[in-house]
Steps between C-alpha positions, in 0.01 A plus 500: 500500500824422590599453857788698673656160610465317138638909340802417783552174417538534082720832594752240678513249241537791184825672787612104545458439116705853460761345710585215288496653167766724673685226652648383216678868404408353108225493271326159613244236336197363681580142542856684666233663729290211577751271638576810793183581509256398760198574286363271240625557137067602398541779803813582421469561160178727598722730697749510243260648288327771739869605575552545144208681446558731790845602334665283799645244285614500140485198272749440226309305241837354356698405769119400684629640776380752823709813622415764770266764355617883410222587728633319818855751388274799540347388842860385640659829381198692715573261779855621431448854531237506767556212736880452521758648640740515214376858323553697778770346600726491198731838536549336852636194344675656219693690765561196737630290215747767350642562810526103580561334163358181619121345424230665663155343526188648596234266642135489631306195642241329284279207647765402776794520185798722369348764165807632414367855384831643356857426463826669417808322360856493623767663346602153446221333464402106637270294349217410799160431559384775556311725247280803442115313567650160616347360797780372740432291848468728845690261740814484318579790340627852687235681392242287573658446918472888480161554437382164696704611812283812565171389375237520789486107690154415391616548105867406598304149603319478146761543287714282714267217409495544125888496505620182352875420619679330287809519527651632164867521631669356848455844631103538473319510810290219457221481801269761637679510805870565360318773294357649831824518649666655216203795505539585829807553441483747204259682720762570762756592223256712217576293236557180337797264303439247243800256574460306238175410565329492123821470277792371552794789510243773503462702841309805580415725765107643508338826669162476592292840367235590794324752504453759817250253691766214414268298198709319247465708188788242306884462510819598306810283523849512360625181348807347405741171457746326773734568263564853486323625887413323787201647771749704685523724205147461462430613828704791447208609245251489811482838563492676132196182445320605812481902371409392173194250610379808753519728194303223267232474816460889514464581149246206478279622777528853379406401135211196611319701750515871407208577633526405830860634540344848364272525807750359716696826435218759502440368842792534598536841401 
């Protein structure tokens, strides 16, 4: 019988294995995979093949090639709908970004990183980073500063050590320390900029989305260029951001715990 730590440890390498295949956004070939992969090619090739079987992976016999399963699209689009923020949030950001005409990004932490959940386009649109499903880093990005900055200190201290500064422009924070500083402030103020700090030219300004007791649900920013707004006019947006995040955090709560809210109000009546 298989032991619970042996089950745990096959689980990791099949998620890790998972992880590479989709590293490469492309159908890829095993020797591609065995020169990133810290498995030999004999176990490697073994999870290739259990992955397959499970529906995980596909294999195209022509191009001898691996690409993310059509059953990992079913679990990611139940994920989707029952784990993220971005169904019940979507009239909220339809709204938001009609009104603004800029990009709007919704965002929730995943394993001390950026899972941008949804996105809407400007009216002009700007080719970035950024994308529906992309995973983006937390210390340099506005809506990453807006969720660390109000995360409780004893996870604020974990994901603070999986953070890995480099410095991707001459405006990214790059030490623990400069981070701090720049968190404590965006606690004083309710929200956060991007200066910057990812891409060059591209600035935002990021709302945390708390709930009543104050735990990060996610964020929502507004992003442009340097060359058509500045964070002035960004932090114009402050207020109409802040009312849409408490309406995202609301209609979450309302729609993930029914229950609970139910008998909150028949005691109270």
């Amino acid at each position: 019988m298989q032991s619970s730590q042996t089950a745990s440890g096959t689980v990791k390498k099949a998620l890790s294995v998972l992880d590479q295949v989709a590293s490469f956004e492309r159908p890829v070939r095993l020797n591609e995979l065995v020169e990133v992969s810290p498995y030999p090619k004999g176990t490697l090739y073994r999870m290739l093949q259990t992955l397959r079987s499970e529906g995980m992976l596909t294999y195209d016999e022509t191009q001898q090639a691996y690409s993310l399963g059509i059953r990992l699209v079913r679990l990611a689009h139940t994920a989707w709908t029952q784990s993220s923020l971005a169904p019940t949030a979507r009239p909220i950001l339809d709204a938001l970004s009609k009104s603004i005409g800029e990009t709007i990004h919704l965002a929730q932490l995943d394993n001390a990183q950026v899972l941008y959940v949804d996105k809407r386009n400007a009216q002009r649109p700007v080719e970035m980073f950024s994308q529906a499903g992309k995973v983006g880093p937390a210390y340099c990005t506005g809506v990453g500063k807006a969720m660390l900055a109000f995360l409780p200190e004893t996870e604020l201290q974990q994901v603070l050590e999986q953070q890995s500064y480099h410095r991707f422009t001459p405006h990214t924070l790059g030490s623990v320390e400069e981070l701090r500083d720049e968190l404590s402030n965006i606690r004083t103020r309710g929200y956060a900029y991007d200066r910057e700090e990812h891409e060059p030219g591209i600035i935002c300004i990021a709302m945390p989305i708390l709930t009543r007791t104050k735990r990060v649900m996610g964020a929502i920013s507004v992003t442009s260029t340097t060359s058509r707004t500045s964070l002035d006019q960004l932090k114009a947006l402050a207020p109409e951001m802040h009312q849409a995040a408490d309406a995202i955090a609301e209609t979450a709560e309302h729609w993930r715990f029914p229950v609970e809210q139910k008998s909150k109000e028949t005691m109270e009546g």
